[in-house]
C-alpha positions as CSV (number, residue, x, y, z in Angstrom):
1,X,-56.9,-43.0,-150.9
2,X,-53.9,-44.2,-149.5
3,X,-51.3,-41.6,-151.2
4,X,-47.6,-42.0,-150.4
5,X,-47.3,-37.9,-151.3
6,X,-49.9,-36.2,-148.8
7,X,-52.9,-37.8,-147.2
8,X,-55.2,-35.7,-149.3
9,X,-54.6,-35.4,-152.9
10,X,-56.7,-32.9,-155.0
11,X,-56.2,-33.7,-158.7
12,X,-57.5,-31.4,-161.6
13,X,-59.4,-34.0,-164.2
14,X,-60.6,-31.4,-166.3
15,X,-61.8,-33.1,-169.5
16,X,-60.4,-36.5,-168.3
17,X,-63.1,-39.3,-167.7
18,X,-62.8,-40.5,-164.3
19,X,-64.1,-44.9,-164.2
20,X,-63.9,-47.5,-162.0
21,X,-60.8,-49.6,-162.4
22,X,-61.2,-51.7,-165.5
23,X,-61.9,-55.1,-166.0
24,X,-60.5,-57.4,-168.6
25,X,-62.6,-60.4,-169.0
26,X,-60.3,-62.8,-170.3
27,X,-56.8,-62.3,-170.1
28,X,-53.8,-65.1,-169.9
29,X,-51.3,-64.3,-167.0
30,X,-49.8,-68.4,-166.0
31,X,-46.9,-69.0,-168.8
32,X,-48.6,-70.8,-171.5
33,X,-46.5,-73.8,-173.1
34,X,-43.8,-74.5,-170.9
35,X,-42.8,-70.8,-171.3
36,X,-41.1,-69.5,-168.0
37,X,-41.5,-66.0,-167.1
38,X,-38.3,-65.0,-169.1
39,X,-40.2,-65.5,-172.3
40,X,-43.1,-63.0,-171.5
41,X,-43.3,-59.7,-172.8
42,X,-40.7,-57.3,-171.7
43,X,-43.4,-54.7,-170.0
44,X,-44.6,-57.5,-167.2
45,X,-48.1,-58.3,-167.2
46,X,-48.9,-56.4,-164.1
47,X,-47.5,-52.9,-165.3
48,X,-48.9,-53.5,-168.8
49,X,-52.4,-54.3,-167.3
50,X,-52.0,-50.6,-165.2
51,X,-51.1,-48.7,-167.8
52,X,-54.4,-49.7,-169.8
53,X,-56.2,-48.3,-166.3
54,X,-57.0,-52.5,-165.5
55,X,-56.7,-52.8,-162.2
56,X,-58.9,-56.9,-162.2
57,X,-57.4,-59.3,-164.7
58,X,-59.9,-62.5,-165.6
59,X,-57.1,-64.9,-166.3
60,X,-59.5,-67.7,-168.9
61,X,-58.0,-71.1,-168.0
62,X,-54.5,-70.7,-168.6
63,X,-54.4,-73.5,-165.7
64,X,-56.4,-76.7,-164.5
65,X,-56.1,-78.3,-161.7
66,X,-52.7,-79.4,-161.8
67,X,-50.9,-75.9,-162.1
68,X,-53.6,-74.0,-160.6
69,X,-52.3,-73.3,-157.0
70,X,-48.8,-73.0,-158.2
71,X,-50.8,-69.7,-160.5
72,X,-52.4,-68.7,-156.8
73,X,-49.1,-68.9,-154.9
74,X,-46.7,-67.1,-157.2
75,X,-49.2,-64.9,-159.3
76,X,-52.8,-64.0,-158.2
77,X,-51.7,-63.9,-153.9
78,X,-48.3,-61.8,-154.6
79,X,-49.4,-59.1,-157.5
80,X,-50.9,-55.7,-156.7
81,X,-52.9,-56.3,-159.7
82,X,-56.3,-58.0,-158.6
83,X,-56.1,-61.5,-160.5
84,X,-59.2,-63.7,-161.0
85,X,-59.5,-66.9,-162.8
86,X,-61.4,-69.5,-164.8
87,X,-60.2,-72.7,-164.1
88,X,-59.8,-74.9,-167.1
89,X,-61.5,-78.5,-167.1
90,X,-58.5,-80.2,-168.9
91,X,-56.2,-80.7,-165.4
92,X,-53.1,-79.3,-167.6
93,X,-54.2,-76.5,-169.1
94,X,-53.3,-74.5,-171.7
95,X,-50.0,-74.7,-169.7
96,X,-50.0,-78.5,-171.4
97,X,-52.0,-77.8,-174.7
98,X,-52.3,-81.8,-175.4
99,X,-54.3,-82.0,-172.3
100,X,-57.1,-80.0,-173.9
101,X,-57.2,-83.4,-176.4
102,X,-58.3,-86.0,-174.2
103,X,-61.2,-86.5,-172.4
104,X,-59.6,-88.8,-170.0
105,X,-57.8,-85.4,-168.7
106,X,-61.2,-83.6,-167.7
107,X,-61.0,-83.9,-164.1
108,X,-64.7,-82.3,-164.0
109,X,-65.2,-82.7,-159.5
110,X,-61.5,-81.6,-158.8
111,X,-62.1,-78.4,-161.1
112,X,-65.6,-77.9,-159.4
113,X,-64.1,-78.6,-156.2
114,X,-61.2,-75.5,-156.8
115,X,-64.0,-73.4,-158.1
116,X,-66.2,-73.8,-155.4
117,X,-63.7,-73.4,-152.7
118,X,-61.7,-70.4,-153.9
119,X,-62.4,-67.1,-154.1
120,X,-60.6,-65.9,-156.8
121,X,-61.6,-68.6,-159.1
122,X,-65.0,-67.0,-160.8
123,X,-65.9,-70.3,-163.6
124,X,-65.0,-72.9,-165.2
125,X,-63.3,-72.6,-169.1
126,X,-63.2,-75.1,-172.1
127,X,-61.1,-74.5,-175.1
128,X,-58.9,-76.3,-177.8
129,X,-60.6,-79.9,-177.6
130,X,-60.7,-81.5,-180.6
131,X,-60.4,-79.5,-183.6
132,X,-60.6,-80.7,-187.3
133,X,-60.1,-84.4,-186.5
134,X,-63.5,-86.9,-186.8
135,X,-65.0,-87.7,-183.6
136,X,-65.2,-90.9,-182.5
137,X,-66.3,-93.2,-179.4
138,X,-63.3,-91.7,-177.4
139,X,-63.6,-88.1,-178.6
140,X,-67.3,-87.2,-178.4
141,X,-67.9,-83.8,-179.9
142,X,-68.8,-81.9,-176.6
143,X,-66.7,-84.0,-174.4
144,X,-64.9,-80.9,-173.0
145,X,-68.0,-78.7,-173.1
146,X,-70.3,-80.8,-171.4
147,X,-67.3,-82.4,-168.6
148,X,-66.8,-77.9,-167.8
149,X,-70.8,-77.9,-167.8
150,X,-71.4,-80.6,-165.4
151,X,-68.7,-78.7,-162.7
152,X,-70.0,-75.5,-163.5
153,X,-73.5,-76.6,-162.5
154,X,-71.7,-78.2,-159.7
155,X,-69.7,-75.2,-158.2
156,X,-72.5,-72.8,-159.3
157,X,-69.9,-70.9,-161.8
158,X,-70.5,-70.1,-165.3
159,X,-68.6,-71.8,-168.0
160,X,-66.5,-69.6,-170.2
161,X,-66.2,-71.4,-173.8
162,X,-63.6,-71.5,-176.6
163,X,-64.8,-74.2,-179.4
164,X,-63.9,-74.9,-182.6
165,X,-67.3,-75.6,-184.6
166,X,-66.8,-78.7,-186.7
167,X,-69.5,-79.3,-188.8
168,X,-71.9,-81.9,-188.4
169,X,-70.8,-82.9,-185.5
170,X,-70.5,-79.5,-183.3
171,X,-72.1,-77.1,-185.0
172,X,-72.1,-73.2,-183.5
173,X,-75.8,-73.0,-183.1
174,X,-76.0,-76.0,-180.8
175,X,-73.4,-74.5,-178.6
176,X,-74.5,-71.4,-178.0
177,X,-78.4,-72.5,-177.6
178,X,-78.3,-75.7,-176.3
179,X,-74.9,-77.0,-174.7
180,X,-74.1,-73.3,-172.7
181,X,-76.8,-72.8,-169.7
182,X,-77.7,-69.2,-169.6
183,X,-75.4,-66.8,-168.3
184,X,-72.2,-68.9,-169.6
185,X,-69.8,-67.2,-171.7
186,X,-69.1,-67.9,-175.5
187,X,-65.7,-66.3,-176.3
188,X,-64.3,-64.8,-179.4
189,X,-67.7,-64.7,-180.7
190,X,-66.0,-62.4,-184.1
191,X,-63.9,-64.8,-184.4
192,X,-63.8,-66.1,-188.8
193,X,-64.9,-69.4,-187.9
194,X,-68.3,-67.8,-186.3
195,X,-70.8,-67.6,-189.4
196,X,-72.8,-65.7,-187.4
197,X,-74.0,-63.4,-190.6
198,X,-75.7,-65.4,-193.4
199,X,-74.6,-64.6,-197.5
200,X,-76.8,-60.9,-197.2
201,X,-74.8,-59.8,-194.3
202,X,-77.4,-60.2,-191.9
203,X,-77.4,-61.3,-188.5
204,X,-78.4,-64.7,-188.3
205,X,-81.5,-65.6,-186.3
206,X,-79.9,-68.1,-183.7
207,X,-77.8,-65.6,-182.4
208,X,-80.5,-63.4,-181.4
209,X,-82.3,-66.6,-180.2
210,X,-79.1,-67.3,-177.9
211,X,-78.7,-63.8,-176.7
212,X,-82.3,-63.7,-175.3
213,X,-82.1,-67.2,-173.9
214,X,-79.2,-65.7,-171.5
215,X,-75.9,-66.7,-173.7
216,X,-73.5,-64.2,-172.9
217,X,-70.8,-63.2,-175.7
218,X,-67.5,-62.1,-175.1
219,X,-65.4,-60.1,-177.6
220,X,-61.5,-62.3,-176.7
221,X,-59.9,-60.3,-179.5
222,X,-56.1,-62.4,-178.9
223,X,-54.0,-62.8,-181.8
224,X,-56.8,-64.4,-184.4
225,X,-60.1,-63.8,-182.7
226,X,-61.4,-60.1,-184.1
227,X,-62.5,-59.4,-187.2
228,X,-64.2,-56.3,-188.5
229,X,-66.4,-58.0,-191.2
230,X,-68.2,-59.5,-188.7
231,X,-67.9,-57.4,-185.8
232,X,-68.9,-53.6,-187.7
233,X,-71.6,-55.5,-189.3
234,X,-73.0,-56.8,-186.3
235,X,-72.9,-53.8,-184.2
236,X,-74.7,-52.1,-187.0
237,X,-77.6,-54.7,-186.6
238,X,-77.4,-54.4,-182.5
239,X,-75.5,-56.8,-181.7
240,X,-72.8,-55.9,-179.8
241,X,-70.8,-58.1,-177.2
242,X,-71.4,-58.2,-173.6
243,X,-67.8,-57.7,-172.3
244,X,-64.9,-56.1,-174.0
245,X,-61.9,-58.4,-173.5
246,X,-58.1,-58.7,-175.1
247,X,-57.2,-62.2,-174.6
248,X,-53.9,-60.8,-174.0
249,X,-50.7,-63.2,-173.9
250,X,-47.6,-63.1,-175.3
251,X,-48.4,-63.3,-179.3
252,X,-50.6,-60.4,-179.3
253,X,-49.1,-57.8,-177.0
254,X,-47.3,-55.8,-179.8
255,X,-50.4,-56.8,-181.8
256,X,-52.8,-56.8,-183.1
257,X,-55.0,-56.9,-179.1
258,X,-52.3,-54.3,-177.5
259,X,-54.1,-53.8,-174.7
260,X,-57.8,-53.2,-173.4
261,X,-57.6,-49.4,-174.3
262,X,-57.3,-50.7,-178.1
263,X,-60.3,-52.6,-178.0
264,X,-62.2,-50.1,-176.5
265,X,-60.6,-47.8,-178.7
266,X,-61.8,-49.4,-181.9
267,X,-65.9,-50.0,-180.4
268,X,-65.7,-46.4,-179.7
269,X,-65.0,-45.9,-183.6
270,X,-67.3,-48.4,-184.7
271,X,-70.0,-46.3,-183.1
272,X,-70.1,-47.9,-179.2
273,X,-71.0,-44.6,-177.0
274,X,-68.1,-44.1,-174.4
275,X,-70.8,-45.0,-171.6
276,X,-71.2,-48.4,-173.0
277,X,-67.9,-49.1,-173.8
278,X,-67.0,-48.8,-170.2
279,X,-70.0,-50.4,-168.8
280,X,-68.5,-53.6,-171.1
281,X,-65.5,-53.1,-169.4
282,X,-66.1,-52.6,-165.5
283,X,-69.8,-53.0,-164.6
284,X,-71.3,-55.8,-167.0
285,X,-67.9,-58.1,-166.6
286,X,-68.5,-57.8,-162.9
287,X,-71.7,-59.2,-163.3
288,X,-71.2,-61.9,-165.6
289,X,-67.9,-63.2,-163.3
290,X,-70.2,-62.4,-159.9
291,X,-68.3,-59.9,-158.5
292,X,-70.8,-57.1,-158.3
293,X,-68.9,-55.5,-155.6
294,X,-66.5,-54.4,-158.9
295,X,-67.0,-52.1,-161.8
296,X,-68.2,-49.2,-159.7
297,X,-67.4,-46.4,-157.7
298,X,-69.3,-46.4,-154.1
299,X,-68.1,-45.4,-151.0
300,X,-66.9,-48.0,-148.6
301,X,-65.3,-50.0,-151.7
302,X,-61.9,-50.2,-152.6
303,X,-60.5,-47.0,-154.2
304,X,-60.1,-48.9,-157.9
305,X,-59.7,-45.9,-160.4
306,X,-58.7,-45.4,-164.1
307,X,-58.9,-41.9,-165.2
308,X,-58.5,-41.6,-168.9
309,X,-58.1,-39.0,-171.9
310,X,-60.0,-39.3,-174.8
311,X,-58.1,-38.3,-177.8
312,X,-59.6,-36.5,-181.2
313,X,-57.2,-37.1,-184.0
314,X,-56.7,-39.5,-186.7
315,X,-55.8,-43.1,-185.7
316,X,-55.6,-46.4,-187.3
317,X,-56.8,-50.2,-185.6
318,X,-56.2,-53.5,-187.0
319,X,-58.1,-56.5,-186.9
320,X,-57.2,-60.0,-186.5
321,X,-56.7,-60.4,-190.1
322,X,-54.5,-57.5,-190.5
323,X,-57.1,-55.3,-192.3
324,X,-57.4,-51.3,-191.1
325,X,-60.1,-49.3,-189.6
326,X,-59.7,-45.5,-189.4
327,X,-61.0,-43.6,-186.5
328,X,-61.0,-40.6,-184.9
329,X,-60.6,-41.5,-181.2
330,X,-58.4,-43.0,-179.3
331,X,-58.6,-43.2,-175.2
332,X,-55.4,-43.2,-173.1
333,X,-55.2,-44.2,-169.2
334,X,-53.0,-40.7,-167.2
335,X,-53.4,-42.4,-163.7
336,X,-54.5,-45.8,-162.5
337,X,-55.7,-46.3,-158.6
338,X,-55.3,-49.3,-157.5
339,X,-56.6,-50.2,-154.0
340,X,-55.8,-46.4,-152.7
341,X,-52.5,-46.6,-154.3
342,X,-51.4,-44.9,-157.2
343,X,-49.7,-47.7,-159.6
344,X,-49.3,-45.5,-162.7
345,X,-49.2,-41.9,-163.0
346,X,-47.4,-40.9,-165.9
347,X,-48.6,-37.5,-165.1
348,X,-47.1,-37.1,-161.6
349,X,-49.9,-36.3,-159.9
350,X,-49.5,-35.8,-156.4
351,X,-45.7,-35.3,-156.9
352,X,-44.4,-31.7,-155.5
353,X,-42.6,-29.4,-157.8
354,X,-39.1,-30.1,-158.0
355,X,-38.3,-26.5,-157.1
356,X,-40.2,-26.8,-154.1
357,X,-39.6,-30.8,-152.8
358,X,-38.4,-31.4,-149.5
359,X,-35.3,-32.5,-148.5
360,X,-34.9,-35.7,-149.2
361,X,-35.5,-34.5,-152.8
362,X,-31.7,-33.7,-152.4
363,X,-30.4,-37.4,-150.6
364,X,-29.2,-39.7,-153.4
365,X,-31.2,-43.1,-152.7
366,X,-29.2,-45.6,-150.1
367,X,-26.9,-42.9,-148.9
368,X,-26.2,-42.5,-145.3
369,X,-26.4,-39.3,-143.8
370,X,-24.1,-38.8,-141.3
């Protein structure tokens, strides 16, 4: 590792779990809105990201087309944080939430064609089209689905999907078995507006159906997407999500998402064994966005580390609908690697002891010794 202290670092980790750099699936980085970076929460997104031991941030369609290299240029090419991205069918984004509306704004071959061509961009998303207004001739009820589709199956990306089932017209079931292609993503899948348990509590049978025809189902807790009566439940049946994810922006920072050490703090209380929980977060994201080179510690691959502490005590976790869960563990990051570089060590690892530092130790920053 690349350690600004010594060129060998020997850390005690007693009782600490030492992962691969986390992975959160579906994060939202661009300013959504018309917000400018003034209006984002006052721990950046970067440092908030390290201090949850993420060290690769799946940014899902905050930008199409027309904001997307503007996102490459001044975010994803400039942060230490590793930032990948879905890149939204509707050419405005969620950056312009109107462009979601209108089909006419589904630029499907320039989103295929970004996609294709650049690395960092790992799919293709959908969200917000259409919801609770009757479909028509101009507003066909999978518009957006099918337009993210038809460039996903052109750039040979999965489609990450955030729909609104409207009932006739766009029911759940026909999304998640019929519209998605196996190995696309349905997101917030806990969401209320999911029925995935019938009137007994049960799981219902489509869901199973969809999970063994490839559908993959993201957790994309955000601000109104979690909600323990559907998640414990389903978890107790075996179904669980595939990736653990925050959909972290500025409305759910301080709450009720926090960060991805909340969410995997409150599967590891709903019975998730720690091994899982961080194969949701590192290995199995890596696979569903087709960066298998990620979620892993091998050597020759870049030093990506979160070392964390899990706590035994007596915690509480909220859902989306502001309803409690006690638990009795809680995990905390105490040093994030990043690339060979230490980005957060609250601990001070590496650091000497101050009765021992060198000289500089005693040379005020800037001043010029003469």
């Amino acid at each position: 590792m690349d350690i600004q202290q010594s060129d060998v670092l020997s850390i005690d980790l007693e009782d600490a779990i030492v992962a691969p750099g986390l992975i959160d699936m579906h994060t939202h980085i661009y300013p959504l809105c018309g917000m400018t970076e003034d209006t984002l929460p006052m721990i950046d997104g970067e440092a908030h990201m390290f201090q949850n031991g993420v060290t690769t941030a799946v940014d899902a369609g905050s930008c199409g087309c027309k904001d997307f290299f503007d996102f490459k240029n001044r975010f994803i090419d400039k942060s230490k944080l590793r930032i990948l991205a879905f890149i939204n069918i509707a050419h405005g984004g969620m950056v312009s939430l109107a462009s979601e509306l209108e089909p006419d704004n589904f630029y499907v071959e320039i989103a295929a064609a970004i996609a294709k061509e650049v690395p960092e961009v790992v799919g293709v998303k959908t969200a917000h089209y259409h919801v609770g207004k009757p479909f028509d001739q101009e507003h066909p009820a999978w518009a957006s689905v099918d337009a993210a589709v038809k460039a996903g199956e052109i750039a040979g990306k999965p489609v990450m999907a955030d729909v609104q089932p409207y009932l006739p017209g766009r029911p759940y079931e026909e999304l998640v078995l019929e519209r998605l292609r196996p190995g696309d993503i349905h997101t917030h899948v806990y969401a209320q507006q999911f029925h995935i348990l019938d009137e007994n509590n049960k799981m219902k049978q489509f869901m199973l159906d969809a999970r063994a025809r490839g559908t993959i189902f993201d957790l994309g807790h955000g601000a109104g997407s979690f909600w323990f009566r559907n998640a414990i439940p389903a978890y107790e049946q075996g179904f669980y999500p595939d990736t653990l994810s925050t959909d972290l922006y500025l409305h759910n920072v301080n709450g009720p998402a926090f960060g991805l050490l909340n969410i995997m703090s409150k599967y590891l209380n709903i019975g998730m064994p720690i091994e899982e929980v961080l194969y949701r977060t590192t290995a199995r994201p890596a696979e569903v966005i087709g960066h298998t080179e990620l979620g892993k510690l091998e050597v020759g691959m870049e030093a990506d580390i979160a070392v964390l502490k899990l706590h035994e005590g007596k915690f509480g976790f909220a859902d989306s609908g502001n309803a409690r869960m006690d638990g009795k563990y809680k995990l905390e990051c105490i040093l994030t690697v990043r690339n060979g570089e230490l980005v957060y060590n609250p601990m001070a690892y590496g650091m000497p002891d101050w009765k021992n530092a060198p000289e500089s130790y005693h040379i005020a920053p800037g001043v010029i010794q003469l």
